[in-house]
C-alpha positions as CSV (number, residue, x, y, z in Angstrom):
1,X,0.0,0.0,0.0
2,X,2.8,2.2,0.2
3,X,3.1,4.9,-2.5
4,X,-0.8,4.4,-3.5
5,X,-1.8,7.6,-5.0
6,X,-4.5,9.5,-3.4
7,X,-7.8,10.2,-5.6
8,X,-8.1,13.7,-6.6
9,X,-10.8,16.0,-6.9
10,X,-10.9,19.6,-7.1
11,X,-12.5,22.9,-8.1
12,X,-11.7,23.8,-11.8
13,X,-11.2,27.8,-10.7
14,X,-10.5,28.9,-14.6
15,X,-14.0,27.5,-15.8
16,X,-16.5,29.5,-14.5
17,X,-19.3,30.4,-11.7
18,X,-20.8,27.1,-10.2
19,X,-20.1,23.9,-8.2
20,X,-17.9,21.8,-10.8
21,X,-15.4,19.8,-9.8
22,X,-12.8,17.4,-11.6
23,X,-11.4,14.0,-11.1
24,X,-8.2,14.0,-12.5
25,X,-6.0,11.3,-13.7
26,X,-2.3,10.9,-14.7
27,X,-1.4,9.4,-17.6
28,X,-4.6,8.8,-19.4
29,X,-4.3,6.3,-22.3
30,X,-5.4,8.4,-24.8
31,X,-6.2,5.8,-27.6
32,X,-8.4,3.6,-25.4
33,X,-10.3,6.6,-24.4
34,X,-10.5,7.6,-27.9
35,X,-11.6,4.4,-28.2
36,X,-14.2,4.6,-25.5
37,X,-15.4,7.5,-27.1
38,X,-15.8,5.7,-30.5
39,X,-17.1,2.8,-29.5
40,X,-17.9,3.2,-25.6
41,X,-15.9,-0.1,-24.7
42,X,-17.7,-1.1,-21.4
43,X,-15.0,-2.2,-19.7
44,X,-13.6,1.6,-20.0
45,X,-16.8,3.3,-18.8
46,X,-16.6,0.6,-15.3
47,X,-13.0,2.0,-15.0
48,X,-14.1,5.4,-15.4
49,X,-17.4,4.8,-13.6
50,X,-15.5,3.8,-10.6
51,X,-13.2,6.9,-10.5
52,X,-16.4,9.3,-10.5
53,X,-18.6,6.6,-8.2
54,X,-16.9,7.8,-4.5
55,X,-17.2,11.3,-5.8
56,X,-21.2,11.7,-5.6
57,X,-22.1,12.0,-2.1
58,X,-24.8,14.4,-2.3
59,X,-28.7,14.1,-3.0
60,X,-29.6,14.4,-6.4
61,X,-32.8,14.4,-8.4
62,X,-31.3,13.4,-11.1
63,X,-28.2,12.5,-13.7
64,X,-27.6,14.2,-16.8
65,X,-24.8,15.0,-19.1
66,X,-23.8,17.1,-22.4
67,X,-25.6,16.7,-25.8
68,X,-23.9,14.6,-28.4
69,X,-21.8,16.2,-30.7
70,X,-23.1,16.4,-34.5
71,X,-21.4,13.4,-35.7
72,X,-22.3,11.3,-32.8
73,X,-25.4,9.0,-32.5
74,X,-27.8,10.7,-29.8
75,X,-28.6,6.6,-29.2
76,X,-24.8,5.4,-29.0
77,X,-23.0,8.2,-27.0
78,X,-20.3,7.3,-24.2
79,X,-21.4,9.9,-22.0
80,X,-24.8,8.3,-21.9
81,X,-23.6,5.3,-21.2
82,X,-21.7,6.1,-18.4
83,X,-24.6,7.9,-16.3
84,X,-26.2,4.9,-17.0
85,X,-24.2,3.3,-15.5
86,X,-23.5,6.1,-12.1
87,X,-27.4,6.0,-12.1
88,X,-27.8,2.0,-11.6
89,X,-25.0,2.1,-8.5
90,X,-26.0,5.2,-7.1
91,X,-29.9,4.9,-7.2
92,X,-29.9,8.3,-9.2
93,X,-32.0,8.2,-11.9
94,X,-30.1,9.5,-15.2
95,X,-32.6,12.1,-17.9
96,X,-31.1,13.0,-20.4
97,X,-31.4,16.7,-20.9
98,X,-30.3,18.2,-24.2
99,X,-30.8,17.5,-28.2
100,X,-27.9,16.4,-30.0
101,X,-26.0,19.5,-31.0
102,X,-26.8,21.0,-34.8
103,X,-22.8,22.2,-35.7
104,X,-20.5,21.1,-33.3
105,X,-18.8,18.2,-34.8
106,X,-15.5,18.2,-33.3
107,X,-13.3,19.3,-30.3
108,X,-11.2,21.8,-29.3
109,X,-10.5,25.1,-28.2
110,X,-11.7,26.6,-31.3
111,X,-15.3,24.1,-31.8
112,X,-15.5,25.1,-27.7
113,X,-15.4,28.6,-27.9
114,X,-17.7,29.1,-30.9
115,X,-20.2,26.2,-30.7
116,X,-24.4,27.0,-30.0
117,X,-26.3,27.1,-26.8
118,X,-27.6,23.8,-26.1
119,X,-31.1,22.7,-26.3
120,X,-32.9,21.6,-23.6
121,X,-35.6,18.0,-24.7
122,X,-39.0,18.7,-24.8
123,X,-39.9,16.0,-22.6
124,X,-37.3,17.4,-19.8
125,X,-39.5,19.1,-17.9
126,X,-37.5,19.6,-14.6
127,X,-37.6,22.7,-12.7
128,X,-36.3,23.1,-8.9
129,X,-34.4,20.0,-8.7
130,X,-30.8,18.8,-7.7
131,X,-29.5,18.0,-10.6
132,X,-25.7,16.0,-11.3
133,X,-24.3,17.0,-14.2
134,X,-22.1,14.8,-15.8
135,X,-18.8,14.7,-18.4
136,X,-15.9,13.0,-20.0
137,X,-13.3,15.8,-20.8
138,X,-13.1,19.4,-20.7
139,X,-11.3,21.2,-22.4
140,X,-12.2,24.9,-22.2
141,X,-15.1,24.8,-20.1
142,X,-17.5,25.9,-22.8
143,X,-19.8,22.7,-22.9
144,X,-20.5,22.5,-19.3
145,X,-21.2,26.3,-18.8
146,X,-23.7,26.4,-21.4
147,X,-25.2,23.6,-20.2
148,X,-25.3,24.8,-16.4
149,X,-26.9,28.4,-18.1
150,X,-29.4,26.4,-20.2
151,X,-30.7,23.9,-16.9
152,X,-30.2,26.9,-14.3
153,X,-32.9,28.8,-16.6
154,X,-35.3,26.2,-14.7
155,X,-33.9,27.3,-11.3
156,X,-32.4,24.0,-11.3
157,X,-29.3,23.6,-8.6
158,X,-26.9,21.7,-10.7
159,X,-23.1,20.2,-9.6
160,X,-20.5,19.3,-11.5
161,X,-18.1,16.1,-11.8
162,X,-16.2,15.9,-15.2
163,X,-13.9,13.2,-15.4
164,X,-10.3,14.8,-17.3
165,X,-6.7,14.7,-17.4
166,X,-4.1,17.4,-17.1
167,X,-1.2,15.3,-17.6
């Protein structure tokens, strides 16, 4: 047990106003989570799964996480799959919240910073509620803001937990 690495969590102070934290991790394998993203490997959403899993203490309402980017299938997304997945060990029922996006197709600084407000579903309806938002990356911050402005518009509280690597 010596030399185990603590698991870290903190406050991502350049994003913006709001209760979003990050779980880092060193060294990230970037082609299987390229692959994950491609082809959501289950095995890589358990491993990430677990990493976020002892991270969401709190009561919440519900689960819910970006839209899928335009390239993506709205019915075969990673992110989907892995609240799916927090939702069936944590009791938290997972909604999912936004259309697929109309031009973001890619990421980056440059998609980030210019891509369109996110649309809310019509059938999500929640107003008032405790709400866990969850991610896979961030990059500059972009995504998850506008999503916290488009579910705070329904006085929703929302936290954060984004799963990323600075390494």
């Amino acid at each position: 047990m010596k030399n185990k690495k603590k698991l870290q969590i903190h406050h991502h102070k350049r994003c913006f106003w709001g209760c979003f934290s990050l779980y880092t991790k060193d060294n990230l394998k970037w082609v299987e989570f390229k692959k994950w993203k491609d082809t959501i490997d289950k095995n890589i959403t358990v491993e990430i799964g677990f990493h976020l899993l002892p991270f969401i203490s709190n009561y919440y309402d519900l689960i819910t996480t970006a839209p899928p980017s335009k390239n993506r299938k709205e019915t075969f997304y990673c992110c989907d799959y892995l609240c799916q997945w927090l939702s069936e060990r944590s009791g938290i029922p997972f909604k999912k919240a936004f259309k697929k996006r109309r031009f973001k197709s890619r990421h980056g600084v440059h998609e980030s910073l210019n891509q369109e407000k996110p649309l809310l579903r019509e059938d999500f309806k929640y107003s008032h509620k405790s709400i866990l938002f969850i991610d896979d990356f961030l990059n500059t911050g972009m995504t998850a803001k506008l999503c916290y402005e488009a579910l705070r518009v329904r006085k929703n509280h929302i936290d954060g937990l984004v799963f990323c690597d600075w390494s």
